[in-house]
Backbone as CSV, one residue per row, in Angstrom:
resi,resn,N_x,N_y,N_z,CA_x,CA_y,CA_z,C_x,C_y,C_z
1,UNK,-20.742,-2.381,49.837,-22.075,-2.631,50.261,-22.580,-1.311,50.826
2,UNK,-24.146,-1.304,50.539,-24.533,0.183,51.067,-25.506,0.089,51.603
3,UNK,-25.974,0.535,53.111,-26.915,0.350,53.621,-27.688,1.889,54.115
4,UNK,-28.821,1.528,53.929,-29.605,3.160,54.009,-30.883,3.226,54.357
5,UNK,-31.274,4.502,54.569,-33.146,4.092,55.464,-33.706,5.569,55.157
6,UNK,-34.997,5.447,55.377,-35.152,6.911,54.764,-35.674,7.646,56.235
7,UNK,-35.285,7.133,57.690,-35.264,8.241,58.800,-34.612,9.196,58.765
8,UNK,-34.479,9.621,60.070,-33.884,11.106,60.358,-32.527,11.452,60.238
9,UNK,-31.805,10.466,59.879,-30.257,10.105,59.864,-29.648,10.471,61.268
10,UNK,-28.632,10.592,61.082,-27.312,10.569,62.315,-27.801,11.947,62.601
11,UNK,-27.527,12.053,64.352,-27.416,13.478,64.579,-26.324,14.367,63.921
12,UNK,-26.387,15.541,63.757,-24.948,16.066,63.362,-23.982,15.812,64.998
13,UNK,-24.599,16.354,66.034,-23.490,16.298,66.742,-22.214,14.988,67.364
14,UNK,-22.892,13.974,66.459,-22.799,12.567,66.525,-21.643,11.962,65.110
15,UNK,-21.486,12.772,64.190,-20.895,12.587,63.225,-19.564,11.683,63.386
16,UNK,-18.990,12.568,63.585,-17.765,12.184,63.701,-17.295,11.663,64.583
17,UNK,-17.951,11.440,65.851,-18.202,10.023,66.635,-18.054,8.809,66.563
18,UNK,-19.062,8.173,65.558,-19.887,7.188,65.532,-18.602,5.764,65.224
19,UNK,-18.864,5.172,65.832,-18.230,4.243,65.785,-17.324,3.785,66.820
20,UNK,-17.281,4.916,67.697,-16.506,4.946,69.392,-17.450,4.492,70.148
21,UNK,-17.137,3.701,71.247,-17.701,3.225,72.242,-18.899,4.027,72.984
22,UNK,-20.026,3.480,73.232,-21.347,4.733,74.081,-21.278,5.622,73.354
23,UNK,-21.389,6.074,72.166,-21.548,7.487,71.435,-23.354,6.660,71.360
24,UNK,-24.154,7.718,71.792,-25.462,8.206,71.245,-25.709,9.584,70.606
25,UNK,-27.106,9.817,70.312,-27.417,10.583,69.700,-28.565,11.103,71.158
26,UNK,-28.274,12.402,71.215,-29.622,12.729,71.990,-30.999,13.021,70.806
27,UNK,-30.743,12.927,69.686,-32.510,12.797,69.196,-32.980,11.704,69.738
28,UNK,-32.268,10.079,70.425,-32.673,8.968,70.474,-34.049,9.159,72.055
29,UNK,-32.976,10.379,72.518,-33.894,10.712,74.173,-34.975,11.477,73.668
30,UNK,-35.327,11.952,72.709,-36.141,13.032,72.348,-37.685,12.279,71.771
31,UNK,-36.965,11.619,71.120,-37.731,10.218,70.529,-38.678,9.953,71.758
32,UNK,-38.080,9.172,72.708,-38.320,8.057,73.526,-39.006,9.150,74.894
33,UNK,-39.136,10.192,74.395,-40.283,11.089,75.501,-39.497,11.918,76.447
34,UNK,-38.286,11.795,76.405,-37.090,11.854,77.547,-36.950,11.045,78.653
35,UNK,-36.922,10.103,78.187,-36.871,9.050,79.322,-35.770,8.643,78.651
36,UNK,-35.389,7.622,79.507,-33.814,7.090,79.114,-33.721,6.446,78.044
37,UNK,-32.180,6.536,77.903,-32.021,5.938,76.249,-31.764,4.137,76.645
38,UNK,-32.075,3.330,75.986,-32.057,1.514,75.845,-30.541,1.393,75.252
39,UNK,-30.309,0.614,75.740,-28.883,-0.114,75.071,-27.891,0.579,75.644
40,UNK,-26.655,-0.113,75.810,-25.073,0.692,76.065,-24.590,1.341,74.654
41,UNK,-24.592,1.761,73.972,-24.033,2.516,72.100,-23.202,1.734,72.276
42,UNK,-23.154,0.341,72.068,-22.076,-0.611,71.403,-21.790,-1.104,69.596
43,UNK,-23.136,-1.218,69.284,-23.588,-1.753,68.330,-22.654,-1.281,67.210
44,UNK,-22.820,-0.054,66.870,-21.688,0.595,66.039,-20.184,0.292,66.002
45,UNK,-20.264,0.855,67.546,-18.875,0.314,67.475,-18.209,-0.942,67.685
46,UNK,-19.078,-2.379,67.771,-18.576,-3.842,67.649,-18.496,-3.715,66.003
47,UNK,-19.890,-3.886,65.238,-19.797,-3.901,64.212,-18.638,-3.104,63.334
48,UNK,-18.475,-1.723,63.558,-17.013,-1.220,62.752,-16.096,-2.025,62.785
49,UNK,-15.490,-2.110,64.492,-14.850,-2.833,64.788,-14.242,-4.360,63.708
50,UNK,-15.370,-4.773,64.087,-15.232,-6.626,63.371,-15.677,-5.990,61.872
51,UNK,-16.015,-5.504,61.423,-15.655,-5.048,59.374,-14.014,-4.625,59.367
52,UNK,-13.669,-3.460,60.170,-12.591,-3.522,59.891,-11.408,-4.179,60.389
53,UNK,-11.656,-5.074,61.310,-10.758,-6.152,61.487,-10.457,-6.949,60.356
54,UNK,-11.748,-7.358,59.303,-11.505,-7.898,57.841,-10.969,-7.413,57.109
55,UNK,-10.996,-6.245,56.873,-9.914,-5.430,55.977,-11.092,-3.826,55.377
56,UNK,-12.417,-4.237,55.378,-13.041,-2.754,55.529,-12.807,-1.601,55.849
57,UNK,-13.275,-0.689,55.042,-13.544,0.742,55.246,-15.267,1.206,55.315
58,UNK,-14.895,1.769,56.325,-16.989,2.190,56.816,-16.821,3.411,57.065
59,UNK,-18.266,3.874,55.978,-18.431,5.446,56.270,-19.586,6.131,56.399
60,UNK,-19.889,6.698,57.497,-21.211,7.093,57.647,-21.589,7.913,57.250
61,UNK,-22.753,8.565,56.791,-23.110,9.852,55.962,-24.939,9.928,56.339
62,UNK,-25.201,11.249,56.024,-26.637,11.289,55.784,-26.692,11.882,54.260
63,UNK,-28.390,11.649,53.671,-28.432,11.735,52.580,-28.610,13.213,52.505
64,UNK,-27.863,13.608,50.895,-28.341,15.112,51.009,-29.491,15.701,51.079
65,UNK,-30.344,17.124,51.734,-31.425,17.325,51.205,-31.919,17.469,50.242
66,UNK,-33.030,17.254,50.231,-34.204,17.389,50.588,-34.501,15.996,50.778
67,UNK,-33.535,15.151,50.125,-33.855,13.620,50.515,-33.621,13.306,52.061
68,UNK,-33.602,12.283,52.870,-33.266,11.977,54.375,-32.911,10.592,54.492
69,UNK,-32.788,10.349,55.593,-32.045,8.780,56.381,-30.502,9.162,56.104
70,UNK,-29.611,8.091,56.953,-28.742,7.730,56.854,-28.073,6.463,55.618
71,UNK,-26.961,6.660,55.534,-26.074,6.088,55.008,-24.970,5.104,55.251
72,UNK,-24.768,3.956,54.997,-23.324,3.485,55.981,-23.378,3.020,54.310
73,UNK,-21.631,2.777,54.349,-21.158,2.108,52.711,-19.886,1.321,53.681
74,UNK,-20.176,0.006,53.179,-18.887,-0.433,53.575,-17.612,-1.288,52.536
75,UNK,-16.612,-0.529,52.323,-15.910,-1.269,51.493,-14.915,-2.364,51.837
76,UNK,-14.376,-3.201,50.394,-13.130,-4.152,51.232,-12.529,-3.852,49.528
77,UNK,-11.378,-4.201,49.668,-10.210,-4.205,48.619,-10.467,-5.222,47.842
78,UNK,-10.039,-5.879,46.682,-10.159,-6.909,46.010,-9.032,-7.870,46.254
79,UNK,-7.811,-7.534,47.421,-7.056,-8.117,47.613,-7.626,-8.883,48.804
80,UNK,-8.663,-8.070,49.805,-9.115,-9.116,50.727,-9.695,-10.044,50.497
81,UNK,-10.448,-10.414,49.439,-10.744,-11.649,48.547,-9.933,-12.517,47.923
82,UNK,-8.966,-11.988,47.687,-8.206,-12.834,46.681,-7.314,-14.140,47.585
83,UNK,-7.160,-14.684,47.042,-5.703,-15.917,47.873,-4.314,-15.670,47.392
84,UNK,-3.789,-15.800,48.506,-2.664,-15.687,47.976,-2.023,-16.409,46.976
85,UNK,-0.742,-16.263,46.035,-0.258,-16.881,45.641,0.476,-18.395,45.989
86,UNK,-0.216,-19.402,45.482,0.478,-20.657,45.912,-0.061,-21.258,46.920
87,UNK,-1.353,-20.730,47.316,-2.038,-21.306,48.303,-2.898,-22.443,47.069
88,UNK,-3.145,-23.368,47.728,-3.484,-24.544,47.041,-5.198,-24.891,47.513
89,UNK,-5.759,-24.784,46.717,-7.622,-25.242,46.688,-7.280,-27.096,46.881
90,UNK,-8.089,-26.991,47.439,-8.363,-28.199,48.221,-10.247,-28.755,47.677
């Protein structure tokens, strides 16, 4: 699954972050006038979290230039779908 937007994408200094607990972006303060940033930076990291508790892989990216926004792709295996052998449908 691929999800994408055509904003400013991820900060760079935020990259390799994202998905840890309270990671923001200071463009978010820059935005917002410099006044404080809204929310605790959970969001990312519940959501990673609970995808890859299912068996997901999530990867964040921005688009190359000259295009913009961010990127998230999230994958799962075809084994996390599947049933096991000998499990019985009901």
């Amino acid at each position: 699954m691929t999800i994408s937007d055509d904003g400013p994408g991820f900060a760079p200094e935020i990259m390799d972050r994202i998905g840890e607990p309270y990671v923001r972006s200071s463009k978010r303060r820059r935005l917002n006038g410099g006044g404080e940033t809204t929310g605790l930076g959970l969001g990312f990291f519940i959501a990673k979290t609970l995808l890859e508790r299912s068996g997901a892989t999530v990867d964040f990216e921005n688009r190359a230039y000259p295009d913009r926004g961010a990127v998230i792709k999230i994958r799962w295996g075809r084994s996390d779908f599947e049933r096991p052998l000998g499990f019985a449908a009901t």
